[in-house]
PDB file as gemmi writes it, atoms N, CA and C in Angstrom:
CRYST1    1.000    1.000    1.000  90.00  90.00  90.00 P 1                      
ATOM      1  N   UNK A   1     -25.432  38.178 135.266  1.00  0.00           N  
ATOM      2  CA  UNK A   1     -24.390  38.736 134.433  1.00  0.00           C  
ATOM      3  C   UNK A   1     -24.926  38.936 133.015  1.00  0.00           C  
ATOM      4  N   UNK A   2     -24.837  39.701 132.350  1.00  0.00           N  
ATOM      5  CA  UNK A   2     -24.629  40.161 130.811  1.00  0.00           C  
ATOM      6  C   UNK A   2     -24.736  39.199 129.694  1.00  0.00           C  
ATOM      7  N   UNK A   3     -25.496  38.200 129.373  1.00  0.00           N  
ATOM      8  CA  UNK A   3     -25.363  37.644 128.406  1.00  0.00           C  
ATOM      9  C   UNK A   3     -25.994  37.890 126.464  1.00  0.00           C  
ATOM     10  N   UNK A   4     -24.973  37.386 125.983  1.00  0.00           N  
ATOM     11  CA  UNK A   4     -25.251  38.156 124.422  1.00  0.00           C  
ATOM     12  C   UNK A   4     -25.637  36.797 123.755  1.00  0.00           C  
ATOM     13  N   UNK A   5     -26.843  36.118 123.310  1.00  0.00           N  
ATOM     14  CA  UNK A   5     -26.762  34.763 122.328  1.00  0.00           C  
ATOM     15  C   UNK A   5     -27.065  35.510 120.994  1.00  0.00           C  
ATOM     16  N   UNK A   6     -26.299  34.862 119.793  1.00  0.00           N  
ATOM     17  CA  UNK A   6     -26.338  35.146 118.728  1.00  0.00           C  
ATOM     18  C   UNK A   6     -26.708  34.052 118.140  1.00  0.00           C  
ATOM     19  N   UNK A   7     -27.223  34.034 116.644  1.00  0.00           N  
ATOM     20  CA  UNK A   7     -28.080  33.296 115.819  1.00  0.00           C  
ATOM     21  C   UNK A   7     -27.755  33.474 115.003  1.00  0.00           C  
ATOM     22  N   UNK A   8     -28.354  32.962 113.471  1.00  0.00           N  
ATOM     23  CA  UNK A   8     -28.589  33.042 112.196  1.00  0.00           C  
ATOM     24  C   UNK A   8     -27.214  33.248 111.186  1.00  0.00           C  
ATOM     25  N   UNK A   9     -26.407  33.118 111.862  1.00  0.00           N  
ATOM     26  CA  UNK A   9     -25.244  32.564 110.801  1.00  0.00           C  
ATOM     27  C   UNK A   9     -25.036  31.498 109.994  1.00  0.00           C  
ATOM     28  N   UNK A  10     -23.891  31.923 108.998  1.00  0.00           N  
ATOM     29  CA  UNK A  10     -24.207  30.136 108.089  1.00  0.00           C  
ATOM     30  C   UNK A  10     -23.467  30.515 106.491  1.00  0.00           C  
ATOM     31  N   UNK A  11     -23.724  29.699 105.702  1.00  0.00           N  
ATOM     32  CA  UNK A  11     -23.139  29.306 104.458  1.00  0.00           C  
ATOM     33  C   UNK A  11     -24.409  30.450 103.499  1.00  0.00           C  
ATOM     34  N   UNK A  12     -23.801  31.359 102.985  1.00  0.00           N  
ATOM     35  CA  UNK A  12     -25.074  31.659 102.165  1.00  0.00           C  
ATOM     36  C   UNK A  12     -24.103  32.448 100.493  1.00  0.00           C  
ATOM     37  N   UNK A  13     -24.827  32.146  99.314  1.00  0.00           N  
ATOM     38  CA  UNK A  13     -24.367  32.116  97.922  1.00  0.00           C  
ATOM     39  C   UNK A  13     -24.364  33.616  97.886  1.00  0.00           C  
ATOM     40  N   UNK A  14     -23.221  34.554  96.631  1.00  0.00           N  
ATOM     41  CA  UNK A  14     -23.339  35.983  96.785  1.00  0.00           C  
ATOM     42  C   UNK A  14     -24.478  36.280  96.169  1.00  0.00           C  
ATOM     43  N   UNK A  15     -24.969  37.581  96.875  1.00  0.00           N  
ATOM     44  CA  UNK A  15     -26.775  37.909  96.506  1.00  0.00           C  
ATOM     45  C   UNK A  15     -27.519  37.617  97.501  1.00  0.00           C  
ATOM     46  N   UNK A  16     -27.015  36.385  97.781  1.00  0.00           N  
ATOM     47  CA  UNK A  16     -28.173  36.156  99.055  1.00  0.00           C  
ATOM     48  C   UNK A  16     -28.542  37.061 100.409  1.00  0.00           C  
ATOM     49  N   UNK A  17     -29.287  36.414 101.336  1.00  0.00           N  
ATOM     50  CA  UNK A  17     -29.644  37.150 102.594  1.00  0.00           C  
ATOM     51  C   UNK A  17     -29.331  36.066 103.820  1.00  0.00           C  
ATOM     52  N   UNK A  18     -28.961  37.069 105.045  1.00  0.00           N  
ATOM     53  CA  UNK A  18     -29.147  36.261 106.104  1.00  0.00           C  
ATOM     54  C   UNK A  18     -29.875  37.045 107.299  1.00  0.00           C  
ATOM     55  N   UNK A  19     -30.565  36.495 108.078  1.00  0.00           N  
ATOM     56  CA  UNK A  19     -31.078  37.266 108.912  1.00  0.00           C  
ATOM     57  C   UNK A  19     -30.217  36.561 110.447  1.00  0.00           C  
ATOM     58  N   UNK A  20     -28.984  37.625 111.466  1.00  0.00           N  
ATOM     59  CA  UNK A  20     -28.618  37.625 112.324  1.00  0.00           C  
ATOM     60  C   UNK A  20     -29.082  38.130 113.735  1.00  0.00           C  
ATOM     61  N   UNK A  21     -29.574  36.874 115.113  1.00  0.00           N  
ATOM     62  CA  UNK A  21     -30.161  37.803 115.720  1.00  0.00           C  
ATOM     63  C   UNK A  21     -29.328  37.462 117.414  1.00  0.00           C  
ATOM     64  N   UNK A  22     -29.722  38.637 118.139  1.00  0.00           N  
ATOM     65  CA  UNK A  22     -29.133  38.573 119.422  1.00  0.00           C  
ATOM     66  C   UNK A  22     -30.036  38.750 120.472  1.00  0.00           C  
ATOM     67  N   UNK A  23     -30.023  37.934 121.005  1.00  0.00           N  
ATOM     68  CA  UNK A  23     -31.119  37.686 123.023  1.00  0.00           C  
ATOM     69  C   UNK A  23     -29.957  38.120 123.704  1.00  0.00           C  
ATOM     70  N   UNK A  24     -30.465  39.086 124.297  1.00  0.00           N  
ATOM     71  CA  UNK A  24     -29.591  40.108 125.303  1.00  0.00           C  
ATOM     72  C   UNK A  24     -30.493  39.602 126.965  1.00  0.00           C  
ATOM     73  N   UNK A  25     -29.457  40.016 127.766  1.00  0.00           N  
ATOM     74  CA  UNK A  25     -29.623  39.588 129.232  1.00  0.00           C  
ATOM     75  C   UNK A  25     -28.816  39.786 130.084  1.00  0.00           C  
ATOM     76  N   UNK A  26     -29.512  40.107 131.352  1.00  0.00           N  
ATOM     77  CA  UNK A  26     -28.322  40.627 132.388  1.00  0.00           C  
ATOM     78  C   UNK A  26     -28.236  41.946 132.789  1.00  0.00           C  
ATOM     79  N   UNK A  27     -29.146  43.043 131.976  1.00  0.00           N  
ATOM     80  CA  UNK A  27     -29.021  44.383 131.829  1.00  0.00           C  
ATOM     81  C   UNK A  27     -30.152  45.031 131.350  1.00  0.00           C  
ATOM     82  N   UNK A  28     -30.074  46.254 131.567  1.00  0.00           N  
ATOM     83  CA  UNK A  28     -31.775  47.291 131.429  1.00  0.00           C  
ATOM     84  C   UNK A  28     -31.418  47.167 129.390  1.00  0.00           C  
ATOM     85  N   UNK A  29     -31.797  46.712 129.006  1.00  0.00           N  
ATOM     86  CA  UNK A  29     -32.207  46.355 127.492  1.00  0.00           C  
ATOM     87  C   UNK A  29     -32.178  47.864 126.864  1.00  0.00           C  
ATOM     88  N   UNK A  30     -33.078  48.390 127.381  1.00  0.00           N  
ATOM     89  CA  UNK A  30     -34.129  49.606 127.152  1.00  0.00           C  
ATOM     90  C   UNK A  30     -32.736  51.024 127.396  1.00  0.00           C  
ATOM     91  N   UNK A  31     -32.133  50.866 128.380  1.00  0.00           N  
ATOM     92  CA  UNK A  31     -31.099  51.824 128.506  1.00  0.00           C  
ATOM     93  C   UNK A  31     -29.432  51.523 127.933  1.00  0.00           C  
ATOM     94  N   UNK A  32     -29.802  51.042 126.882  1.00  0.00           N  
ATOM     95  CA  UNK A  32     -28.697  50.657 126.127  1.00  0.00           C  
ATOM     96  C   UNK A  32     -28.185  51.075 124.447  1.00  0.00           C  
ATOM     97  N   UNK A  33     -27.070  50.624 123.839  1.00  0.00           N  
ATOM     98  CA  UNK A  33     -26.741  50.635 122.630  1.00  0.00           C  
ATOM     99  C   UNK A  33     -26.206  49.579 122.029  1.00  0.00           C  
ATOM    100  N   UNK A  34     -26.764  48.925 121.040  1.00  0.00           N  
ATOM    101  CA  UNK A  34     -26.869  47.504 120.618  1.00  0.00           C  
ATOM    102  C   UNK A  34     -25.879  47.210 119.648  1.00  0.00           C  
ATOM    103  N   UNK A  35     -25.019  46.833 119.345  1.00  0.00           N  
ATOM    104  CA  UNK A  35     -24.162  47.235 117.827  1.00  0.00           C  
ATOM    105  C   UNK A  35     -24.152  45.640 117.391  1.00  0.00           C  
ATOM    106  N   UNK A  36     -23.539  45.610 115.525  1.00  0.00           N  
ATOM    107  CA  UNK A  36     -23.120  44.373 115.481  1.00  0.00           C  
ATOM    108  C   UNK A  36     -21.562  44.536 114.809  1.00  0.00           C  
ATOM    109  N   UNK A  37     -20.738  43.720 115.324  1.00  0.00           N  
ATOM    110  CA  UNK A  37     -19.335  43.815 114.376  1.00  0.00           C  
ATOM    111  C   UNK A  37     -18.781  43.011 113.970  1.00  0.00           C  
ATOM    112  N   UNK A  38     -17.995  43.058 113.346  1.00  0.00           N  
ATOM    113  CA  UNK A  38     -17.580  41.795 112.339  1.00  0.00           C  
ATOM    114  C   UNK A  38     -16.127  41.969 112.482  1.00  0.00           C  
ATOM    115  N   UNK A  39     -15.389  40.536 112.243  1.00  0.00           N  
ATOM    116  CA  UNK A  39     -14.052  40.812 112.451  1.00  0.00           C  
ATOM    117  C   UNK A  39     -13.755  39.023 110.873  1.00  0.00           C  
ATOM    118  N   UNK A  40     -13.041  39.428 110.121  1.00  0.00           N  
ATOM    119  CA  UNK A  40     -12.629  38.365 108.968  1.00  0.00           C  
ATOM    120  C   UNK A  40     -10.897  38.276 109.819  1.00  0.00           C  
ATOM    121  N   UNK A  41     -11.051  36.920 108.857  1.00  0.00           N  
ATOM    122  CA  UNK A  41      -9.312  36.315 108.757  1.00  0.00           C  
ATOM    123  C   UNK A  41      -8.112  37.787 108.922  1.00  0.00           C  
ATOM    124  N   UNK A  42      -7.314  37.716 109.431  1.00  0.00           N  
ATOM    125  CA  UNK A  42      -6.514  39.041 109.557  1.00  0.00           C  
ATOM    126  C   UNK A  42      -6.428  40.305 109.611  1.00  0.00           C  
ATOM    127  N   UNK A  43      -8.498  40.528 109.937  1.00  0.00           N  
ATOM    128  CA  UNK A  43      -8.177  42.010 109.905  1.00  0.00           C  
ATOM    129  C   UNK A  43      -8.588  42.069 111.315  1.00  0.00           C  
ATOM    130  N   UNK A  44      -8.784  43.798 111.554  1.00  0.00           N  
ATOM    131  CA  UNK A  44      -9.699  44.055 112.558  1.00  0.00           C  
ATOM    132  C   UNK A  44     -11.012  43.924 112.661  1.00  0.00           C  
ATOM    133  N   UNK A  45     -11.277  44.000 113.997  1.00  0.00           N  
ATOM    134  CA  UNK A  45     -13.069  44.219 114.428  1.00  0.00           C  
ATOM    135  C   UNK A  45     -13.414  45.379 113.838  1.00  0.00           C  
ATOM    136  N   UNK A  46     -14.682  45.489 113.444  1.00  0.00           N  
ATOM    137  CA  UNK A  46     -15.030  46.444 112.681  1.00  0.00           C  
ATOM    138  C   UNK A  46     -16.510  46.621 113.285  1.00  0.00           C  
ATOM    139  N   UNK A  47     -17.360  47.911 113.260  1.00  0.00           N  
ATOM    140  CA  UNK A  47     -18.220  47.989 113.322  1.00  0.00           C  
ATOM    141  C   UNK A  47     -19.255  47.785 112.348  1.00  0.00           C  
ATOM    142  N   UNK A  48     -20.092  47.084 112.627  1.00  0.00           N  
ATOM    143  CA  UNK A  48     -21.359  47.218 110.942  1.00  0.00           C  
ATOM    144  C   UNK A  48     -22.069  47.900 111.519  1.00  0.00           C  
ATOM    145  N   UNK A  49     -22.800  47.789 112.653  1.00  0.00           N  
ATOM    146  CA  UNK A  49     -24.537  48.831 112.521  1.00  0.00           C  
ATOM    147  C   UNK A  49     -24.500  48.774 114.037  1.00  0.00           C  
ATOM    148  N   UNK A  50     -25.455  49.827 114.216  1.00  0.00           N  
ATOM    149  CA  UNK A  50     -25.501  50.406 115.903  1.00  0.00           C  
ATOM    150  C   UNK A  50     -26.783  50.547 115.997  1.00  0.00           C  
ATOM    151  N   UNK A  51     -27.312  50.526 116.908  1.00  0.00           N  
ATOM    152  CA  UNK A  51     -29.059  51.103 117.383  1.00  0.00           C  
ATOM    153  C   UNK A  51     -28.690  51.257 118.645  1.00  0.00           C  
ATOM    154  N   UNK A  52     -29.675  51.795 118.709  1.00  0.00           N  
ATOM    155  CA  UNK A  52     -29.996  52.995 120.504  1.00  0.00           C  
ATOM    156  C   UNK A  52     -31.225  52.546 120.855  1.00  0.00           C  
ATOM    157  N   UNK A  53     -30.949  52.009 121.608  1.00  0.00           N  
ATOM    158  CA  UNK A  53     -32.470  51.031 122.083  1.00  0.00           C  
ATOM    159  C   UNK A  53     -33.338  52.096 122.167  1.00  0.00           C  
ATOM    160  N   UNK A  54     -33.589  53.155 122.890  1.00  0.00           N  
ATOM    161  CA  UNK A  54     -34.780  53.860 123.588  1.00  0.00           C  
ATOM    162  C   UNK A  54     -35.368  54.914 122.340  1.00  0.00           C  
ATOM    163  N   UNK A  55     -34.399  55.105 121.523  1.00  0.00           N  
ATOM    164  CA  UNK A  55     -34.902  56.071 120.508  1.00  0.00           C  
ATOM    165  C   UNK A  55     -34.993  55.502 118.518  1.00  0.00           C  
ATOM    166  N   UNK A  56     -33.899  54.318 119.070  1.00  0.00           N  
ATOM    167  CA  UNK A  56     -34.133  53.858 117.892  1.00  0.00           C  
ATOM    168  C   UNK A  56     -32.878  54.164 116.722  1.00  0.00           C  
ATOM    169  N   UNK A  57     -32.251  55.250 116.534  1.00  0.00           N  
ATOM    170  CA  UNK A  57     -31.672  55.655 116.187  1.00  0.00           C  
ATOM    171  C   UNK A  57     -30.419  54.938 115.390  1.00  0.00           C  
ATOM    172  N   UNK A  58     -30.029  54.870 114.561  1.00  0.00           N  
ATOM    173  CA  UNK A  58     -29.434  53.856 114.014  1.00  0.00           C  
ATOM    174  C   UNK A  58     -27.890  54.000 113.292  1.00  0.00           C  
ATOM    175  N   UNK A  59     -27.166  53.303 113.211  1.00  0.00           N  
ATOM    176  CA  UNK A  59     -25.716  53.896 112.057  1.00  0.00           C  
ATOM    177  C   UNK A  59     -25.261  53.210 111.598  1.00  0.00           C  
ATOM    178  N   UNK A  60     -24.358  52.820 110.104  1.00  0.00           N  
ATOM    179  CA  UNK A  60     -24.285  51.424 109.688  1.00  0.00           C  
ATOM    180  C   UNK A  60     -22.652  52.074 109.083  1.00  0.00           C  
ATOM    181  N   UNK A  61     -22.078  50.957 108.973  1.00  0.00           N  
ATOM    182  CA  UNK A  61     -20.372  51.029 108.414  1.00  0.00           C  
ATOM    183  C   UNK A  61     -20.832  51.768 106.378  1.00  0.00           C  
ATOM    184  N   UNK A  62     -20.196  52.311 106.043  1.00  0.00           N  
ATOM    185  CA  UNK A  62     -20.582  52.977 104.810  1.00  0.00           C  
ATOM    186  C   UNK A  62     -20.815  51.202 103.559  1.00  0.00           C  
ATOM    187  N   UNK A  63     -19.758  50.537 103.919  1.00  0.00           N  
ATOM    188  CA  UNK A  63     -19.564  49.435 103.355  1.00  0.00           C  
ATOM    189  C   UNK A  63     -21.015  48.411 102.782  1.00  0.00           C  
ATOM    190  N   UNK A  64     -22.192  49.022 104.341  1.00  0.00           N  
ATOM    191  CA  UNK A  64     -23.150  47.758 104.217  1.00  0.00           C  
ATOM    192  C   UNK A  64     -24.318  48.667 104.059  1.00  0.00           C  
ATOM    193  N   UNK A  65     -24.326  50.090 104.045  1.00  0.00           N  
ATOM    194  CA  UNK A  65     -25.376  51.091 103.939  1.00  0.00           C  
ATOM    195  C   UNK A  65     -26.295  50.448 102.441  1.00  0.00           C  
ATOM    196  N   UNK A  66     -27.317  50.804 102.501  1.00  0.00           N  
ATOM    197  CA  UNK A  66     -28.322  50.028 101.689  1.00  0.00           C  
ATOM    198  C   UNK A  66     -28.414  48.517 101.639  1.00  0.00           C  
ATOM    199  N   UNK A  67     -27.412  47.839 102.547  1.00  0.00           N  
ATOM    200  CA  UNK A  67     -27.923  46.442 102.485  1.00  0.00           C  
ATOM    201  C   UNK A  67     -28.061  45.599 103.648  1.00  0.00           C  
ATOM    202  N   UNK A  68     -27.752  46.290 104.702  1.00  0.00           N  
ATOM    203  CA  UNK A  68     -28.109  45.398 105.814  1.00  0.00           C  
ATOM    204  C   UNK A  68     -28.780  46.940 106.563  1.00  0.00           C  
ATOM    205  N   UNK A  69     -29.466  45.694 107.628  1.00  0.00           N  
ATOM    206  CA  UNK A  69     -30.698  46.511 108.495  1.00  0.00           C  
ATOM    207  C   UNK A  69     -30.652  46.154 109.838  1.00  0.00           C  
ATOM    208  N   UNK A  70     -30.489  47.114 110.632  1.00  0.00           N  
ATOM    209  CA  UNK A  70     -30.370  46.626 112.189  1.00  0.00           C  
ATOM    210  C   UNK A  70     -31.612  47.328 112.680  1.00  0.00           C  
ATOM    211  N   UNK A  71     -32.478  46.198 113.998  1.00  0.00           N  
ATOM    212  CA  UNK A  71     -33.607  46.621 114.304  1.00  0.00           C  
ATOM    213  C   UNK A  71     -33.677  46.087 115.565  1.00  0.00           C  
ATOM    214  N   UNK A  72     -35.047  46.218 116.471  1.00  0.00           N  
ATOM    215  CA  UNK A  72     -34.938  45.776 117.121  1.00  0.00           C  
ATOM    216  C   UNK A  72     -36.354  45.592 117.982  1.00  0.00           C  
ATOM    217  N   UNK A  73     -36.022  44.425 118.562  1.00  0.00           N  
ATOM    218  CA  UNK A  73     -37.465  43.673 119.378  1.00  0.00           C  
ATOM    219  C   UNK A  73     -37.154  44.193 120.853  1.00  0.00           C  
ATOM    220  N   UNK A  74     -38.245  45.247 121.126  1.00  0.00           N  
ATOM    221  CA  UNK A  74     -37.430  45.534 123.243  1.00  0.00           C  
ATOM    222  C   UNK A  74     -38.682  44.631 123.947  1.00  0.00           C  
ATOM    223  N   UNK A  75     -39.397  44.468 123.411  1.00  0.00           N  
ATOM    224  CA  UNK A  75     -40.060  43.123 124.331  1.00  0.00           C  
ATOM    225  C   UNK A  75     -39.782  42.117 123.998  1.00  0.00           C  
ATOM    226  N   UNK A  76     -38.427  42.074 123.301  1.00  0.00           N  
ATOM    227  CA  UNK A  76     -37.403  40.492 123.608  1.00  0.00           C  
ATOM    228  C   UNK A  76     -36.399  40.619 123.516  1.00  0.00           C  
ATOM    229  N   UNK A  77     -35.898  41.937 124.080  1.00  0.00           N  
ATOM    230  CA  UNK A  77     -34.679  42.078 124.361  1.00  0.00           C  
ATOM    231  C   UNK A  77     -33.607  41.625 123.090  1.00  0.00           C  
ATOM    232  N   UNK A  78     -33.997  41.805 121.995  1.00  0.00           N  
ATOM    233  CA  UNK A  78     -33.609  40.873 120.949  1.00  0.00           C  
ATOM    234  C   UNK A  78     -33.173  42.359 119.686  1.00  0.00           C  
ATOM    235  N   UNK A  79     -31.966  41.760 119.245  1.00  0.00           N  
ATOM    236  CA  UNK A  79     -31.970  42.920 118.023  1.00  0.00           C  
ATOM    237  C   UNK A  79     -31.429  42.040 116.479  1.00  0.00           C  
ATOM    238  N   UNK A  80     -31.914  42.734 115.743  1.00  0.00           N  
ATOM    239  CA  UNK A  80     -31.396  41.717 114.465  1.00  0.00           C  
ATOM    240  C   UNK A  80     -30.944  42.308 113.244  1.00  0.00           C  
ATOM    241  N   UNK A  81     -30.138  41.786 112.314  1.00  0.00           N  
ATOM    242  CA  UNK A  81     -29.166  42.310 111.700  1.00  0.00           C  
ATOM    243  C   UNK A  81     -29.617  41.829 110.614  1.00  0.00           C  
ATOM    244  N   UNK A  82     -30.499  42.120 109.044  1.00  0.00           N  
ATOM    245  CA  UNK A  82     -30.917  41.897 108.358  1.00  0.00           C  
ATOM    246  C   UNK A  82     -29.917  42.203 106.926  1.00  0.00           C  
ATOM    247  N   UNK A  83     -29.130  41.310 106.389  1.00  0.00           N  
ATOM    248  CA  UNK A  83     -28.166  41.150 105.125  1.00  0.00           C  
ATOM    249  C   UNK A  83     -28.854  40.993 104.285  1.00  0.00           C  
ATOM    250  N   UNK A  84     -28.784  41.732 103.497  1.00  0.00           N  
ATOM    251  CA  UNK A  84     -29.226  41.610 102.026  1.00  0.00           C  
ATOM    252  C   UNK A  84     -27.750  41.660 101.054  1.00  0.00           C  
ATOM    253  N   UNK A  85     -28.322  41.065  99.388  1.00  0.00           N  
ATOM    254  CA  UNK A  85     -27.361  41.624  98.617  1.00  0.00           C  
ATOM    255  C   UNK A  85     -25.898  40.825  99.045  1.00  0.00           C  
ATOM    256  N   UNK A  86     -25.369  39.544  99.750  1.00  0.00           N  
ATOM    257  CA  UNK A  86     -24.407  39.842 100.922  1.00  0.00           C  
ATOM    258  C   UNK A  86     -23.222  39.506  99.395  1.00  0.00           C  
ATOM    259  N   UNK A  87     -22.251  39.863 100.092  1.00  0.00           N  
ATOM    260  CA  UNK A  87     -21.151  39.975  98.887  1.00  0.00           C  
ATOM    261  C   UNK A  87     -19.742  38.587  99.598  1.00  0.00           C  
ATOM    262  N   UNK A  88     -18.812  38.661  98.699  1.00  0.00           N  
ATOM    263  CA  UNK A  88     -17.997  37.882  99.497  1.00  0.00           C  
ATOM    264  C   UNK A  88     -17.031  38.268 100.054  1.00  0.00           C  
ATOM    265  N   UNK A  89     -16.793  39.401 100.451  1.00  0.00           N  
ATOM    266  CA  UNK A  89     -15.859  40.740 101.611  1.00  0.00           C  
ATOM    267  C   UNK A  89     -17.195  40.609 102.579  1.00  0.00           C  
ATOM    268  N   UNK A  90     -18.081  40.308 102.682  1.00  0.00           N  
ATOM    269  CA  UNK A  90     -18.958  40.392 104.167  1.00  0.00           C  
ATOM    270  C   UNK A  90     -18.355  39.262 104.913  1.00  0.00           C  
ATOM    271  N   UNK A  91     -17.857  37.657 104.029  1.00  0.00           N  
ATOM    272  CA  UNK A  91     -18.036  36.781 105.238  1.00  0.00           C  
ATOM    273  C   UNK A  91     -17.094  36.991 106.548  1.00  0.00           C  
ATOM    274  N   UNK A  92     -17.226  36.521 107.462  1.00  0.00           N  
ATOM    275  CA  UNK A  92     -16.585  37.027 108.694  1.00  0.00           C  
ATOM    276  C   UNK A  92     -17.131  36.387 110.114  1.00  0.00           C  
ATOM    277  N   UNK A  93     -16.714  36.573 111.090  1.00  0.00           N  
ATOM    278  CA  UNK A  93     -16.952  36.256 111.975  1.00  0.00           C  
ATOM    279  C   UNK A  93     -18.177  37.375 112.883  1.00  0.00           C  
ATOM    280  N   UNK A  94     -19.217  37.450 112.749  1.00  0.00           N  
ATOM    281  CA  UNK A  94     -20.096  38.710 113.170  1.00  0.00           C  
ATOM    282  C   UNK A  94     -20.807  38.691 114.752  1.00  0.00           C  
ATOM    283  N   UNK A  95     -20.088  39.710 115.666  1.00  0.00           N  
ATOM    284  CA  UNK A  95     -20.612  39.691 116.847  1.00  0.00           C  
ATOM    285  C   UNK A  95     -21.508  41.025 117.347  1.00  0.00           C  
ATOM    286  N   UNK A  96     -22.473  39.999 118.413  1.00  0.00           N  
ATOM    287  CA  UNK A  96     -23.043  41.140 118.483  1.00  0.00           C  
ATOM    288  C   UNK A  96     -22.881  41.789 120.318  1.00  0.00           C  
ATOM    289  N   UNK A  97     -22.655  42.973 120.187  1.00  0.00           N  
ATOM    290  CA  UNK A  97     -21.601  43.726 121.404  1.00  0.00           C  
ATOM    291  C   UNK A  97     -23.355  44.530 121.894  1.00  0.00           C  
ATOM    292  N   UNK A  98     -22.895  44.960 123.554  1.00  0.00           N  
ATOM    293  CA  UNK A  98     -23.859  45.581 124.352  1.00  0.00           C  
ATOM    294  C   UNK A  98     -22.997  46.230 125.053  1.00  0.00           C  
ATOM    295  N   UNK A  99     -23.811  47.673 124.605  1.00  0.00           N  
ATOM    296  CA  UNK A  99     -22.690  49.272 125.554  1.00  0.00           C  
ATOM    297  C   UNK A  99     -24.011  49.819 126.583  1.00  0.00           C  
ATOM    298  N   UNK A 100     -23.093  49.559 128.336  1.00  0.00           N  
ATOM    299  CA  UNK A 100     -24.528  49.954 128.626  1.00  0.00           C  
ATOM    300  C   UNK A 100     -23.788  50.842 129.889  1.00  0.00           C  
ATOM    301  N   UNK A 101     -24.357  51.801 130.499  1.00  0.00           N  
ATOM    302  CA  UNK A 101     -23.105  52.278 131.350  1.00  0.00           C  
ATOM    303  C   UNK A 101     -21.755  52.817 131.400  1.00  0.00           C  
ATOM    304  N   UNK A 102     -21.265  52.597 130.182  1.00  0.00           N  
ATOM    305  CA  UNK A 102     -19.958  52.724 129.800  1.00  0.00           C  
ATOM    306  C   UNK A 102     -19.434  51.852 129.651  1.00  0.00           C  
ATOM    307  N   UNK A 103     -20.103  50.048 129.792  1.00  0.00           N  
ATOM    308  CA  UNK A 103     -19.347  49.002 129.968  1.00  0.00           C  
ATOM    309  C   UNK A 103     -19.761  47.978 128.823  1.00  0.00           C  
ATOM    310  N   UNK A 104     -18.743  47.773 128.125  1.00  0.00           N  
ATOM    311  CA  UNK A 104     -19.035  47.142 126.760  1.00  0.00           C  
ATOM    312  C   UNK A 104     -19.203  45.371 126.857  1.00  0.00           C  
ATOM    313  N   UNK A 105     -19.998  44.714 126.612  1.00  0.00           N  
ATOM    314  CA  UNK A 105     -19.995  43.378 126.490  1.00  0.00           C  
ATOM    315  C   UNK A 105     -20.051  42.334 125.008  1.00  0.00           C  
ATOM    316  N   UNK A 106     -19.549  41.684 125.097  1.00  0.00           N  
ATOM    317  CA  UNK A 106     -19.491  40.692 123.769  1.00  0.00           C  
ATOM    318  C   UNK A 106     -20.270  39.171 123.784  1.00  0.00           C  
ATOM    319  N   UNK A 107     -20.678  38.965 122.689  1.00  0.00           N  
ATOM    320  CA  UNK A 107     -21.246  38.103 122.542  1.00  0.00           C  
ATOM    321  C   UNK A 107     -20.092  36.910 122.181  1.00  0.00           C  
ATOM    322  N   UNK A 108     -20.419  35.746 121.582  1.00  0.00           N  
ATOM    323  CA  UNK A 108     -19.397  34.752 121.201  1.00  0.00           C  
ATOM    324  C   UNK A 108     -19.472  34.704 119.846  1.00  0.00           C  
ATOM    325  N   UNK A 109     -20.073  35.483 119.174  1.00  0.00           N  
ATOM    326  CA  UNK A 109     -19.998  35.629 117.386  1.00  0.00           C  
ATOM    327  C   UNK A 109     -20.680  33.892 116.866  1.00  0.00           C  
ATOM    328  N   UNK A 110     -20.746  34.603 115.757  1.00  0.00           N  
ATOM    329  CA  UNK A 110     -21.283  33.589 114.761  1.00  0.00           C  
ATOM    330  C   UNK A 110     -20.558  33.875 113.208  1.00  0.00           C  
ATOM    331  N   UNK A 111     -20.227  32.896 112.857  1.00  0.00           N  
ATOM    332  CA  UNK A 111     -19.924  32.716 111.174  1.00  0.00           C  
ATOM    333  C   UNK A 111     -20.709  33.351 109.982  1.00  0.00           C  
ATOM    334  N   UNK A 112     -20.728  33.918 109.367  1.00  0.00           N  
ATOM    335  CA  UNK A 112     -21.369  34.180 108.041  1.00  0.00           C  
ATOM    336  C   UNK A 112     -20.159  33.814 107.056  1.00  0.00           C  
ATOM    337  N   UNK A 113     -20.457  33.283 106.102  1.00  0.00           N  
ATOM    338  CA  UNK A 113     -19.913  32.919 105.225  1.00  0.00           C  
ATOM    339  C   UNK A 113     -20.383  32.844 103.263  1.00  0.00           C  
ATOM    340  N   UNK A 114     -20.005  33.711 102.819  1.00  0.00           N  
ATOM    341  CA  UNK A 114     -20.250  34.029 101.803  1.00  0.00           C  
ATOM    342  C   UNK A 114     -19.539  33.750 100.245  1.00  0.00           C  
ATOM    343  N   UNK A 115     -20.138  32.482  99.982  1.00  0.00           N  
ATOM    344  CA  UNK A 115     -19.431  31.857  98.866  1.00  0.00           C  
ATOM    345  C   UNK A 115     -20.116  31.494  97.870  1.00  0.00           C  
ATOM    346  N   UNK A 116     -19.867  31.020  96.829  1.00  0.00           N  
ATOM    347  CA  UNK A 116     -20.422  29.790  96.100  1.00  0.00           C  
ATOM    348  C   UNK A 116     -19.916  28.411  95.900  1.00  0.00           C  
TER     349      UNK A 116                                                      
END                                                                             
């Protein structure tokens, strides 16, 4: 079955960086679309950044354009979500989702949290 592990969440000061990553499994890696999204206290899920495994291709929410970076490892099935700059409207709950087939899967999210 489909599994999504996520990483690198945590407590980090505004300005700072975090680097978020996801081990994908269960599915052709390579014939897929990788996204990460974020969902805070009372709002909606939101999209931050997308990649296209096979070409690379990339798209980010206008919000995080110039400061976060989505990339990706296909000989580890692994993609990662690079925060820079992070502000305190980023912290949130950030998951990372797999569209493969038409069939969307979720990870169990991780915390970012952005304070002083």
């Amino acid at each position: 079955q489909v599994q999504l592990v996520e990483s690198g969440g945590g407590l980090v000061q505004p300005g700072g960086s975090l680097r978020l990553s996801c081990v994908a499994s269960g599915f052709a890696f390579s014939n897929s679309a990788m996204s990460w999204h974020r969902q805070a206290p009372g709002k909606e899920r939101e999209l931050v950044a997308r990649i296209v495994i096979d070409d690379g291709s990339t798209r980010y929410a206008e919000s995080v354009k110039g400061r976060f970076t989505i990339s990706k490892v296909s000989a580890k099935n692994t993609v990662h979500l690079q925060m820079n700059s992070l502000k305190t409207e980023d912290s949130a709950v950030y998951y990372c989702s797999a569209l493969h087939w038409g069939a969307r899967s979720w990870g169990q999210g991780t915390q970012v949290t952005v304070s002083s």
